[in-house]
N, C-alpha and C positions, 0 to 999 in steps of 0.2 A: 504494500500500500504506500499511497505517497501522502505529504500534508501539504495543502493547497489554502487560497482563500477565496471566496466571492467577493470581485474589489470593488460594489456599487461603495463602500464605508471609504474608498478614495475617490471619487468623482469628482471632490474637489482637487484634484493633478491631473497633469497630463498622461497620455504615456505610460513615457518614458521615466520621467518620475515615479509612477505607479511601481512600474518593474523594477523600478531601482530601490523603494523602499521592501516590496513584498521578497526581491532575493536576501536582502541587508537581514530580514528575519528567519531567512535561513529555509525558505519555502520552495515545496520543487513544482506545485500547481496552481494557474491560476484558472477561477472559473470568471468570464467577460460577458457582458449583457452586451446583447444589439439591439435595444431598447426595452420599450414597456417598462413594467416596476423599474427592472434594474437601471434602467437611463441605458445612457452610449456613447458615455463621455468617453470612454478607450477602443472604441472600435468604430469606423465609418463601414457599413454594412455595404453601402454601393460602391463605394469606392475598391475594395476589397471582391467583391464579386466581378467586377469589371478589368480588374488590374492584375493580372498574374505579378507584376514586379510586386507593386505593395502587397499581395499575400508573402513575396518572398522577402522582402524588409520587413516585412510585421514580425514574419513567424523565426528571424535569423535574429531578429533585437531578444524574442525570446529566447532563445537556443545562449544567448551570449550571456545571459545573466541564469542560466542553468534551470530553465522554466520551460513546460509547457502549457497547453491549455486542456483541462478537465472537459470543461464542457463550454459550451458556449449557449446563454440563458435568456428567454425573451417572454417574462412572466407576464401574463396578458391574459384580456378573455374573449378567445374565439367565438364565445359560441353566445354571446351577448346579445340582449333584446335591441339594442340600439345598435343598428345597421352600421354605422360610422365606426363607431370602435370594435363590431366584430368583424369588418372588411378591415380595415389597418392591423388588427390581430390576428389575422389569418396571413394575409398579406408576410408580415413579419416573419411567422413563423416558418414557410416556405421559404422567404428568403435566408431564415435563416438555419433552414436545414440543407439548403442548396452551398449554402457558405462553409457550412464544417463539414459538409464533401471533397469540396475543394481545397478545406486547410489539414485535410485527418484529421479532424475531432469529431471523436465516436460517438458522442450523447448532444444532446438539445435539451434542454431543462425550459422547464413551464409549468403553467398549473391548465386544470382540466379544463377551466371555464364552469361558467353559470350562467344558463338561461333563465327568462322569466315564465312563469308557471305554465301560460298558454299561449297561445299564437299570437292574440291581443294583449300580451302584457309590453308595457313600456319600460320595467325594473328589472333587476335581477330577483331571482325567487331563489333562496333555499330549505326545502323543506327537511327535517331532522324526524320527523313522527308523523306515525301512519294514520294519526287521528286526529281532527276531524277530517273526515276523507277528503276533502277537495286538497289536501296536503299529500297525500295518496294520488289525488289526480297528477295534481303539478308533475311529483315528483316519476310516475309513467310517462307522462310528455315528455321533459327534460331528456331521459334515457333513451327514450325510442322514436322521437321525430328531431333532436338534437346533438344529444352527445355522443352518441354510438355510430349514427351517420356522420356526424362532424370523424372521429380518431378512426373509422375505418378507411378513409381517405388519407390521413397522414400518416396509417400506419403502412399502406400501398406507396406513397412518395417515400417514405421513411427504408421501406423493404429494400428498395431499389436504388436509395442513394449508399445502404451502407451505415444509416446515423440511426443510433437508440434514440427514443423520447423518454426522457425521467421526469416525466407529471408530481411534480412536488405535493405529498398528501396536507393539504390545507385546510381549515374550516372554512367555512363561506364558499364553497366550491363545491361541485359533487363527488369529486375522488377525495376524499378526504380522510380514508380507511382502509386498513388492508383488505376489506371485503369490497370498498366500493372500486379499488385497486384491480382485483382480480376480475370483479367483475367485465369490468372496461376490456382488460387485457382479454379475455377468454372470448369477446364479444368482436373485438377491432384485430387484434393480430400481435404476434413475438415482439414487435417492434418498439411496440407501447408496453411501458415500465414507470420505476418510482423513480423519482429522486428523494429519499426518504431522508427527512430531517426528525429528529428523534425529540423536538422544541414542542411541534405542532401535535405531537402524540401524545406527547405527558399531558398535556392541558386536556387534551379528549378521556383521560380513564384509560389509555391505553400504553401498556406494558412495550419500549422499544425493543427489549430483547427477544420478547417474544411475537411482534412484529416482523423483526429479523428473519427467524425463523419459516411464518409463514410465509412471509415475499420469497426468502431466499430458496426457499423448496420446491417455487414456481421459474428459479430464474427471473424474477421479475425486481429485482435491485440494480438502476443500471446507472446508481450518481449515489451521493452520501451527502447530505448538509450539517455540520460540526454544530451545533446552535442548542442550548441548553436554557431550563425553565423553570421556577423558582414556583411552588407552589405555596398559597400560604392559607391553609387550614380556617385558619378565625373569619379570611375572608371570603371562601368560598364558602363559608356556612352561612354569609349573609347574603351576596351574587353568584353563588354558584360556576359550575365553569365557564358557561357561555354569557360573560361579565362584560357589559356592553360600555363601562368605563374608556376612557380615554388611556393610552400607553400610558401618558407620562403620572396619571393617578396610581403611581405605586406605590404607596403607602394604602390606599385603600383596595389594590386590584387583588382579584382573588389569583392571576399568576402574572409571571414577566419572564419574559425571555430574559438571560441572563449568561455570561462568558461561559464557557465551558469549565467543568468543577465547581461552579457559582450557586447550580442549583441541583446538584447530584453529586453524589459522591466519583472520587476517579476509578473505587471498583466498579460501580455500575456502567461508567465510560467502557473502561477494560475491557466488562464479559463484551459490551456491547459492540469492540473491536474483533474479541476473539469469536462471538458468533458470527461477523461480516466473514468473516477467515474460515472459518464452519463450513461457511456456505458457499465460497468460491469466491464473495467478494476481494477483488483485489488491485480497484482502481483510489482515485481519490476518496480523501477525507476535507473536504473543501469549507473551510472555516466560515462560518456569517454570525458580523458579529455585530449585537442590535441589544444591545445591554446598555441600560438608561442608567446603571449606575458607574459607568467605568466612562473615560476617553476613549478615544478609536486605536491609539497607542498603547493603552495598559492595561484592554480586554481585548485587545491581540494577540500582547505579550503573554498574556495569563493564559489564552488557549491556545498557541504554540507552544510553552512550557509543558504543560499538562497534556497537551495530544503527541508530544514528542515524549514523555515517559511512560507509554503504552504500548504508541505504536507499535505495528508488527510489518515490521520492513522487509524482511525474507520469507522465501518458499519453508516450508518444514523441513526438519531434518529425516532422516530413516527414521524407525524407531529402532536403532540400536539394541537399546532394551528387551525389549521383547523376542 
């Protein structure tokens, strides 16, 4: 495995500056947005699809500072009730699985999308419970005139280019679970996978090791998000998980994303390495780091330190022993 970072927490540098601080920590991945959430302050998407030389100046400045690229990430919502941003978000996404054909980066990271409940809605809809049934209805529409038509189309462009899709399991989205995960996958094709970040699971009730486990017994882990979540008891028994607070209300939020070892112990990091290792996973561990109580500098350093004494950097040995 390698230790990588998501650099939207540098958007304010260039570059080259980028690369030059993320090598300086000693980092062998980076993952790069070509737009949506993550912006695109370090990547020009047409420029780059257009230009054979600046793919090979982009990707030689990496090579120089001992870097490559994990994945290249363009979180958006395809499948949105509002025409305008599900056309720029498809759009995107195509070009930007046509782009890591062209540079050898094997994954494209995103989220699934969310449409609105029915054909007439102007919002996005998520429904979480089968009752009262029009919540039921939505969420059959979504599945079967939206999102399953929408990933069987990118999982056929995706086949053909060579590039995984790691659909980031998020709330507010309809993959947002291992089951709604495999669902998708079992429904659109091999192509389509997770980029599982193990932040977005703690706050659901859900176990990342054992997570792990499920995905990885499908093959269906095809990215890693390093990103850690501070649950806090008192106030989850007043808002519960799905805590409609603002981030920076952490003092009162029932959880917060938090550096790595911030809100978990580094055994539970450990297994959660050693079952990626379990399972075959053996790409990046791509740090995102979104912790309201740290700098962008000393919850860096915090989760480079701490992911660099776990890691599992080598193939196993024989077992000798036995």
């Amino acid at each position: 495995m390698k230790l990588g970072v998501f650099t939207p927490l540098f958007n304010q540098m260039d570059f080259d500056n980028m690369i030059e601080v993320v090598s300086k920590h000693g980092l062998q991945t980076v993952e790069i947005g070509t737009g949506g959430s993550p912006g695109n302050a370090h990547l020009d998407i047409d420029k780059l699809l257009n230009n054979s030389e600046a793919r090979k100046e982009y990707l030689t400045k990496l090579e120089n500072k001992g870097l490559s690229i994990s994945a290249l990430s363009c979180h958006n919502n395809p499948i949105s009730p509002i025409e305008k941003e599900a056309s720029e978000a498809d759009e995107l996404l195509k070009k930007t699985i046509k782009l890591a054909e062209k540079m050898n980066v094997s994954v494209v990271n995103g989220f699934s999308g969310v449409s609105g409940g029915n054909a007439n809605d102007t919002q996005v809809n998520w429904p979480v419970l089968p009752w009262p049934t029009e919540y039921s209805d939505n969420y059959n529409f979504q599945w079967e005139k939206k999102l399953i038509p929408y990933w069987k189309e990118i999982n056929h462009i995706s086949e053909n280019s060579g590039v995984k899709i790691g659909i980031e399991l998020h709330g507010g989205f309809l993959c947002h679970t291992p089951f709604t995960m495999l669902k998708l996958r079992e429904a659109t094709g091999p192509s389509i996978g997770c980029n599982l970040d193990p932040s977005h699971l703690w706050w659901q009730g859900i176990d990342p090791i054992a997570a792990i486990k499920i995905l990885g017994e499908e093959k269906a882990i095809h990215h890693f998000h390093a990103k850690d979540t501070y649950l806090d008891q008192d106030n989850i028994n007043m808002y519960g998980l799905t805590d409609m607070q603002p981030y920076e209300k952490v003092k009162s939020r029932a959880w917060t994303f938090r550096s790595v070892g911030c809100g978990h112990d580094l055994k539970t990091w450990s297994d959660m390495v050693s079952m990626l290792r379990l399972y075959g996973y053996d790409h990046a561990l791509s740090i995102e780091h979104e912790d309201p109580l740290m700098s962008i500098e000393e919850g860096l350093t915090r989760a480079v330190t701490n992911l660099k004494s776990i890691l599992i950097k080598e193939q196993p040995a024989d077992m000798w022993w036995a």
